[in-house]
N, C-alpha and C positions, 0 to 999 in steps of 0.2 A: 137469383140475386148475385153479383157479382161479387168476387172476393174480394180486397185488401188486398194489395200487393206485401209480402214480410219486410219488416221493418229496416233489412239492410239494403233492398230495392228502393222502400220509399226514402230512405236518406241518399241512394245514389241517384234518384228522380229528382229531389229537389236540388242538389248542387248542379245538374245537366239544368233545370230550369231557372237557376239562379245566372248558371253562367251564358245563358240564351239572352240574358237582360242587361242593353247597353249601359257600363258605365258599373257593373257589380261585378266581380270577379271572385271566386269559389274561394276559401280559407285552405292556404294549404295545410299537410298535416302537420302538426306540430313535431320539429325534430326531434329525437330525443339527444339528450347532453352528450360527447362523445366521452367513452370509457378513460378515465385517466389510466397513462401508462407506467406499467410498474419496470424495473430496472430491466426483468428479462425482455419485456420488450423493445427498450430503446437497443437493446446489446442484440437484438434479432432484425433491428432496424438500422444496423451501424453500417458505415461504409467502409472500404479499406483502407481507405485513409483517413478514419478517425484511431487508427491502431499504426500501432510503430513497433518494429521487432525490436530486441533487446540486442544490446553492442555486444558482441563476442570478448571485446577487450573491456567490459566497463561490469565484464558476471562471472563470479565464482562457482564454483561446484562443488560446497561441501558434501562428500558422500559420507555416508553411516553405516551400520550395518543396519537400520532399518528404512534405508531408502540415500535419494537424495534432498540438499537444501540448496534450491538456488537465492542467488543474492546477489542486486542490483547496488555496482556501487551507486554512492554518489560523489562523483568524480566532480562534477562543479561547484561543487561548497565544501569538499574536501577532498582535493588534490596532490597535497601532500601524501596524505593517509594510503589514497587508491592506488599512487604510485610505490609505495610503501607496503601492502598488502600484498599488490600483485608478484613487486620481488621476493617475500615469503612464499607466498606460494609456489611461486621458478623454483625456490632450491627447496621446496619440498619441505618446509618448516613446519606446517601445521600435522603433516602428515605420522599417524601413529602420536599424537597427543590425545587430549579428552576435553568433553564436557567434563567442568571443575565443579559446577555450580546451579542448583535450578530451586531459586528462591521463589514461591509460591508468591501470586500474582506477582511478579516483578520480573525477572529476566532470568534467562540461562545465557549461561557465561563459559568458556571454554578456551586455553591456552595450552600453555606450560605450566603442571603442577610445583616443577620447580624452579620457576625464577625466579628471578635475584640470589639463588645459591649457585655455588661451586659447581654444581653439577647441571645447572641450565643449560638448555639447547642452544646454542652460540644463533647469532641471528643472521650470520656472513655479510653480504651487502646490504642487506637493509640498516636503515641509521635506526639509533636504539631510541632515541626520542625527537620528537617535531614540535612546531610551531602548533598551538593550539588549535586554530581553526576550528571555533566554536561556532561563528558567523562569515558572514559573506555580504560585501558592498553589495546593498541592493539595486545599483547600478548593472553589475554583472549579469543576473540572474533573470531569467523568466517569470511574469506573476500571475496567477488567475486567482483574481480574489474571490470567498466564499462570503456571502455577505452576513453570514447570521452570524456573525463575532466571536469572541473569545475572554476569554477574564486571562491569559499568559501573555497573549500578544494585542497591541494596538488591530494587528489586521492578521489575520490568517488565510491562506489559498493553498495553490500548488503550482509548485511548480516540476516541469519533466515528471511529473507522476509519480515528485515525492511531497509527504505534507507539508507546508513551510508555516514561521512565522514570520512576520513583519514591522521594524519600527520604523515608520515614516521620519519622526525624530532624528535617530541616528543614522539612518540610511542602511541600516543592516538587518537580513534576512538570514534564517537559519532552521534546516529542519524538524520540526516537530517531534518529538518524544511518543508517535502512536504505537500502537500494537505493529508488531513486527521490524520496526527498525532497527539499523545496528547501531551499534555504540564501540567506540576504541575506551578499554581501560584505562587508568590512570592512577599515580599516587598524587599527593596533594599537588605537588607542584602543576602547573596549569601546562608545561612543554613533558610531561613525562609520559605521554602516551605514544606507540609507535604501531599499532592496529594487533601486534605479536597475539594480543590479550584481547577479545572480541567478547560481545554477548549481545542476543536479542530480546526484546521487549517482550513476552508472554504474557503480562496484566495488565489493568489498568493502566492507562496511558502516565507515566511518570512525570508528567509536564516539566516539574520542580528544576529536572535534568538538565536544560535547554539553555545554552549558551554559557553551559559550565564544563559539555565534555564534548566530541568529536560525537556528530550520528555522521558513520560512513557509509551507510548505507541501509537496504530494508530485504527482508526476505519475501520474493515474488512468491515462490513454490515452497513447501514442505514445511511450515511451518509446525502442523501437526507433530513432525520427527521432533518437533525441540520440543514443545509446549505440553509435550503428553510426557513426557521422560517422568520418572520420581522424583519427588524434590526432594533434597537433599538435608538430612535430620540435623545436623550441626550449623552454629548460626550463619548467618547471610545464606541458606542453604546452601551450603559446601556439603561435601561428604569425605562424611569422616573415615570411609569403608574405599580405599581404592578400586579395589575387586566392583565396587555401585558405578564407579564410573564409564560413559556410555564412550567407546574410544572412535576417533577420528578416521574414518580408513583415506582418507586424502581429501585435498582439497586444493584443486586446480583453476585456472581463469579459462574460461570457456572459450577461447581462440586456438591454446593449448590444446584441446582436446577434438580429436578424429572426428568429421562431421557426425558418422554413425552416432557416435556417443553422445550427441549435444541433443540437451534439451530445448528443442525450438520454442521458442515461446512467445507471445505479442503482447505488449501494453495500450490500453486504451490511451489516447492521448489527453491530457486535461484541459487543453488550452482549447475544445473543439465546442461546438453547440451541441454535439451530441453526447458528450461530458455534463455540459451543464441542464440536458434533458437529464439525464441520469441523476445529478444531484440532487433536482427537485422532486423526483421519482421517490426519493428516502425520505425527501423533507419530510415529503406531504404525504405518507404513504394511506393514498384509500382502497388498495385490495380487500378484497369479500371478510377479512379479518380483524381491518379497525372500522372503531367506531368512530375514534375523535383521531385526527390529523396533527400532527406534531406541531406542524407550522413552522419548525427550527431543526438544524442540525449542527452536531459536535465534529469541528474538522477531523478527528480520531473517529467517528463510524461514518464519513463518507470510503467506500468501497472504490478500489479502482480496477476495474475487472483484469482479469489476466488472462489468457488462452493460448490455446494450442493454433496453429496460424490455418485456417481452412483450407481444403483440397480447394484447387482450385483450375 
């Protein structure tokens, strides 16, 4: 008695005798869905030219003694400042001062413990106060808008790969308050800032901030050196213990310094499709991890990768 053919023969018998009959054509196999991409791999998928090195004249080098902090100005919405920062930095002004300040979720700050006294570090050419430059004619500036909104700004994107906001209204655009950004101090007066007096963003995005002080810029690299320091027991976390404070070993503009010495480094670009793969990559994040898909993202946790420039 003859056998049955096993059951993966007789299904590939019938699709061979299905498709011998004019006019019927076999079911192909059903694809499966392709795997949505998480962030590493659109940044595995990137081209070279969705990445842009960082300006030599437009990056600081704060060093510490527990590393270095680079930091990108932003020279297109505040001009004034960047140009003002860098002549600090020429004659060596920040150099041998301190972190003052490291207020828990909120910012570390770091200048001159004594200015405005008698004994302050003279500022030589740099001018002692500027023009606000809190915003910027949206005219000027680059925009990639993020579409899932914002409750500070009518519109938020990026632009040159810092966060911005946006009033169509007024025509004025102004960087964002996110983690890592810099800020120039100030006293109340809105021209009293001259960048002498910096701090960066270490919590909670401060939004409240935004187009009441100068953000001159964000820190690309080392954020960790600021954000992990101790914060500081006296209020606004100051310290009250000079000997707490974490001192400055220099801080130079990255042109200034010996190729050897320069940290090379590459920015994703924002305005690219491979940016905007990447955003949606966080929106909707479905790795082996979530269950439910956000659907929405906070322009403060889009990430803008950073790297080392590849052998090439």
């Amino acid at each position: 008695m003859p056998l049955s053919p096993p059951a993966p023969c007789r299904l590939a018998i019938a699709v061979a005798l299905l498709a011998a009959v004019p006019g019927v054509a076999a079911a192909a196999p059903e694809a499966k869905p392709a795997k949505p991409l998480t962030m590493q791999d659109v940044i595995a998928a990137s081209r070279p030219s969705d990445w842009r090195a960082l300006d030599p004249e437009r990056t600081l080098y704060m060093d510490l003694p527990s590393g270095r902090v680079v930091i990108e100005l932003a020279e297109r919405f505040t001009p004034l400042h960047a140009a003002n920062i860098r002549t600090l930095a020429r004659e060596h002004y920040f150099d041998g001062l301190a972190v003052l300040r490291v207020q828990d979720n909120f910012v570390t700050q770091w200048g001159d413990p004594n200015a405005g006294e008698d004994k302050a570090r003279p500022l030589g050419k740099a001018s002692k106060t500027l023009a606000p430059e809190f915003t910027r004619p949206s005219k000027d500036v680059p925009f990639t808008k993020l579409a899932d909104g914002d409750v500070y700004a009518a519109e938020v994107g990026f632009s040159e790969g810092f966060p911005v906001g946006r009033d169509p209204k007024t025509g004025e655009t102004w960087v964002a308050h996110c983690y890592g950004v810099v800020g120039a101090g100030r006293d109340n007066a809105a021209d009293s800032g001259s960048g002498a007096e910096l701090y960066a963003v270490i919590g909670h995005a401060p939004r409240q901030l935004e187009r009441n002080i100068a953000a001159v810029g964000r820190v690309v690299r080392g954020m960790e050196l600021l954000a992990a320091l101790p914060r500081g027991p006296a209020p606004m976390g100051f310290y009250d213990d000079p000997a707490k404070r974490t001192p400055i070993t220099s801080v130079r503009v990255a042109a200034d310094v010996p190729q050897a010495e320069r940290t090379p480094l590459e920015i994703m670009r924002t305005e690219t499709a491979t940016f905007a793969s990447l955003v949606e990559s966080r929106r909707n994040r479905r790795d082996d991890w979530y269950h439910v898909p956000a659907g929405h993202i906070d322009l403060c946790n889009v990430p803008i990768p950073v790297r080392e420039p590849p052998a090439r």
